[in-house]
C-alpha positions, 0 to 999 in steps of 0.5 A, a space after each residue: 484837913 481842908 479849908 472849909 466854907 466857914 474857914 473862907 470869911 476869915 480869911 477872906 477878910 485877913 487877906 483883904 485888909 492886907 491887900 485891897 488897893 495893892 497893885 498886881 505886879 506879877 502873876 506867877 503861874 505854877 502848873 497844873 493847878 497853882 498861882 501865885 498873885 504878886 502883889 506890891 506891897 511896898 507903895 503901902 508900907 516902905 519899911 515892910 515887904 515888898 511884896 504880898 504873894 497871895 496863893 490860889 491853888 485848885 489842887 485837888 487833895 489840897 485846894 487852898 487860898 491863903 498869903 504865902 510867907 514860905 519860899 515856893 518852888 518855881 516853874 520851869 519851862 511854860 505856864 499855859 495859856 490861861 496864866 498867860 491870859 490873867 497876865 494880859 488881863 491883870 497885869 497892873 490892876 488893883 485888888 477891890 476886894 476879896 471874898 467869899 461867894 454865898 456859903 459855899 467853897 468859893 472865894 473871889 479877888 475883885 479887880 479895878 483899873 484893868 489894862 482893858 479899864 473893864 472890871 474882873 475877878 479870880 474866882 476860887 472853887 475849892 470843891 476838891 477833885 473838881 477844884 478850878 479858877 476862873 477868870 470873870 468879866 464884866 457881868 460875872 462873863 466867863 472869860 478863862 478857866 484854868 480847868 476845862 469844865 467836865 460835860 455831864 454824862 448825861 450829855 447835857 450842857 456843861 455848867 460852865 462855858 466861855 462867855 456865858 455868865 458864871 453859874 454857882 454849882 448845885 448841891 448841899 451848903 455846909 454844916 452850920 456846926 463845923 470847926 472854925 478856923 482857928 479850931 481846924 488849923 491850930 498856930 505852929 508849934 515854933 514862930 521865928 517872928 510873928 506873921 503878917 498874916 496869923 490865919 494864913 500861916 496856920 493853913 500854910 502850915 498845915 496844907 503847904 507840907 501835904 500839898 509838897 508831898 502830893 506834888 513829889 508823889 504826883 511826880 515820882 509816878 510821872 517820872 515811874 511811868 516815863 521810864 518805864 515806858 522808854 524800857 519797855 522799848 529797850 527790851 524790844 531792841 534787845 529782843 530784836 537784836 537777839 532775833 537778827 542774831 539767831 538769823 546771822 547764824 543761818 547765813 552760811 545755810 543761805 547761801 549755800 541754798 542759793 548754790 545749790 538752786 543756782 546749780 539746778 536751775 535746769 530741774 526747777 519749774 514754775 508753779 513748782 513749791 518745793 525742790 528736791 536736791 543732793 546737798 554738796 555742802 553736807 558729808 555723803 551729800 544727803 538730800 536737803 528740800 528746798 521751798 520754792 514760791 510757785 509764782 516766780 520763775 525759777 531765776 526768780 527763786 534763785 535771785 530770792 535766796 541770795 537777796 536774803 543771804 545779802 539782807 542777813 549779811 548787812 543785818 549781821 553788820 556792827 551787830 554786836 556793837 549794837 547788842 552792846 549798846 542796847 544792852 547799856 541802854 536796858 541796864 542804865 533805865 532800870 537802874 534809872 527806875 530803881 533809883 525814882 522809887 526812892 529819889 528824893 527830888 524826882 524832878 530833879 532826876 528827871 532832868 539828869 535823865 533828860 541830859 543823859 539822854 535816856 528820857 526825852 525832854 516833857 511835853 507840857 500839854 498845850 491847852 489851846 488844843 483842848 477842845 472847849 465843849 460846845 454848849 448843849 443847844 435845846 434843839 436840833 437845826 435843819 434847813 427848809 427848801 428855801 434856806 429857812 432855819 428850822 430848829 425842832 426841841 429835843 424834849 420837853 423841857 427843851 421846848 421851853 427852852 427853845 420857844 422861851 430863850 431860842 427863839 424871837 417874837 416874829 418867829 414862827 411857832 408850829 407844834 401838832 394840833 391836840 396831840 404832844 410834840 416838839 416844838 418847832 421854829 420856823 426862824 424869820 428872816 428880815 423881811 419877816 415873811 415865811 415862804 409856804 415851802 418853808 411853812 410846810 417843810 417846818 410843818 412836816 417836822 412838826 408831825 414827824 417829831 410827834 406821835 402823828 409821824 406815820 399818818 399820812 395828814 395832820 393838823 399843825 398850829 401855826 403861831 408867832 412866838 410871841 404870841 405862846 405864853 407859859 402858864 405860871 406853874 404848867 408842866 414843862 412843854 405845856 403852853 398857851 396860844 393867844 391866836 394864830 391859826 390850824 393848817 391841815 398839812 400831807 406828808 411827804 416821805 421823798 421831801 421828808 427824807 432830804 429835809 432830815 438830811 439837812 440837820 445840823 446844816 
């Protein structure tokens, strides 16, 4: 079960006419993907609770808004920057309103008297997997977002940046006939006392127990994976110690090795790979072959075999204690792994391991190193011989962009002369004036990122942006001029060559 489009106004509505005007007392952050907006309630009422917890959760198999009656875990340890940004941004602020956006799974709390004295609002997207909050400015602006919104495979912009306007997702609207509210989340079987908030206890009824249950499975597979990887590592300890005690057994062997080369150092000489001697060490002194490396000399060879009986001496040293260590070590984290598969509370065990010293402590990601993704630009940028920006779009659709939205009215717009291409701008500087260089190096992209980019000469239009149009219903990268001039440009493939260098300059 979900809370569903048709479930939001009603709840909206509830939630607003418990906490409209209520100022915000605390923001409590619940990673990942919960909050809890502290609300006080006791200036409104004396004798009622003294506070209203409204919870906004962005969980993806239970994203859910509603008044919190029940007791809720608390979060150890930090929240993350966009919990610490709402309690900058928040802190103290009145609720205006809360509801819902459009007909869709999106649902937003207003806020008046800000520390910053600006409006803001929580927006709620409770689209599943893709659930998120948002933290909007003046104008809908996107000042925070607790999810970093995912790049579209095909590379385009995201739909959602930091400090562009917040835009509702495309897609399908909800069925006109789905369940109401009250259908789709039936009153507790048992009340203790009646709620202050009817419709919100019914969806915490029946969403808080499934969303526990996720958190629990969620974290028993952390924990499963944390251990398991620190037992992988106590296996390759031991399988480690096992090896340098195989080596110990052959410590007397080297040694006696060294003697033996030591004693016929006469016999040996460089560039020799291998020697052959009588073992004095062995009943009726058999012959025993001895590797040389044929780059040392021979005292070399000799001080190579003792420096690798001394290694094997300081290796064979506490090796068995250590053997008896990594041996606890391996048995204590499998016991460790068989206990979370069944572990009621694997948080909790969690943090015993930690004190045990058999999981380091987590590492809570830090969103300040996520990487915000950069917007999509509709064109590519280079730089002209005098400094110039040139921007060239990337497709059609692009040109439009870039000709309509990317560029100003003394700009100067190029593009091939009766032949498709990209779009070009030659960007104006403050005096307004465009050198010929520039003129012709924005001219030469014009051609190149045209059919015509192999001829030798073309004709270009040379334009003011603002005196391009967009005739109502044209196809994309179709435009009108209304002046402007032709100029016959040569190629030049060395000057070609350095102003393709410059992209992204």
């Amino acid at each position: 079960m979900k809370l569903l489009a048709e479930h939001l106004p009603a709840i909206c509505a509830e939630l607003e006419s418990l906490c409209a005007g209520l100022k915000v007392k605390d923001i409590a952050g619940l990673p990942p993907r919960d909050m809890l907006l502290v609300l006080d309630a006791e200036e409104r009422d004396p004798d009622g609770p003294a506070v209203h917890r409204v919870r906004l959760s962005a969980a993806r198999q239970t994203p859910r808004l509603h008044l919190q009656h029940g007791r809720t875990r608390r979060h150890k340890g930090p929240t993350g920057p966009f919990f610490q940004t709402l309690e900058t941004e928040l802190q103290g602020a009145r609720v205006s309103s809360i509801h819902p956006v459009g007909r869709d799974r999106i649902a937003m709390i207003e806020f008046r008297e800000t520390p910053t004295g600006e409006p803001r609002a929580l927006l709620l997207e409770l689209f599943g997997a893709h659930a998120n909050l948002y933290l909007l400015g003046a104008g809908d602006v996107l000042l925070a977002h607790l999810i970093p919104p995912p790049r579209p495979k095909d590379g385009s912009a995201p739909r959602l940046s930091i400090g562009e306007p917040w835009k509702a997702p495309t897609g399908g609207r909800p069925a006109p006939s789905a369940p109401s509210l009250e259908e789709s989340f039936p009153e507790p079987e048992s009340l203790e006392r009646t709620p202050i908030a009817p419709l919100s206890y019914r969806v915490e009824a029946l969403l808080e127990p499934l969303a526990e249950a996720h958190h629990l499975a969620d974290e028993r597979k952390r924990l499963i994976s944390r251990i398991e990887r620190k037992l992988t590592r106590a296996k390759v300890w031991v399988e480690g110690l096992e090896e340098r005690r195989e080596a110990a057994h052959t410590l007397d062997r080297v040694r006696q090795d060294g003697d033996l080369l030591k004693s016929a150092m006469g016999a040996i000489k460089r560039g020799m790979q291998s020697v052959t001697l009588p073992d004095w060490f062995a009943d009726g002194a058999p012959e025993r072959t001895l590797t040389l490396d044929p780059k040392l000399s021979p005292k070399e060879n000799v001080d190579k075999y003792f420096a690798r009986y001394k290694k094997l001496l300081r290796s064979a040293d506490n090796l068995e204690g250590e053997m008896a260590q990594a041996l606890e070590r391996q048995a204590d984290l499998e016991a460790l792994l068989e206990e979370a598969q069944t572990h009621a509370d694997p948080t909790t065990l969690d943090e015993e391991a930690v004190g045990r010293g058999l999981l380091d402590p987590r590492q809570e990601a830090d969103q300040r190193k996520r990487v915000e993704p950069r917007a999509r630009l509709p064109y590519r940028t280079f730089q002209a011989s005098d400094g110039s920006e040139i921007r060239v779009g990337r497709s059609a659709r692009d040109n439009d962009d870039l000709t309509f939205r990317h560029a100003r009215g003394n700009d100067l717009w190029l593009h091939t002369a009766d032949v498709p291409g990209s779009h070009v701008i030659l960007r104006a500087g403050r005096q307004k004036e465009f050198t010929d260089q520039a003129v012709i190096d924005a001219a030469m992209l014009a051609i190149h990122f045209s059919p015509q980019k192999n001829a030798s000469r073309a004709s270009v239009h040379l334009v003011h942006q603002k005196q391009v149009h967009k005739p109502k219903g044209a196809k994309p990268g179709l435009v009108t001029l209304a002046g402007g001039k032709r100029r016959v440009v040569r190629m030049d493939e060395a000057r070609l060559k350095e102003l393709l260098k410059t992209q992204g300059a």
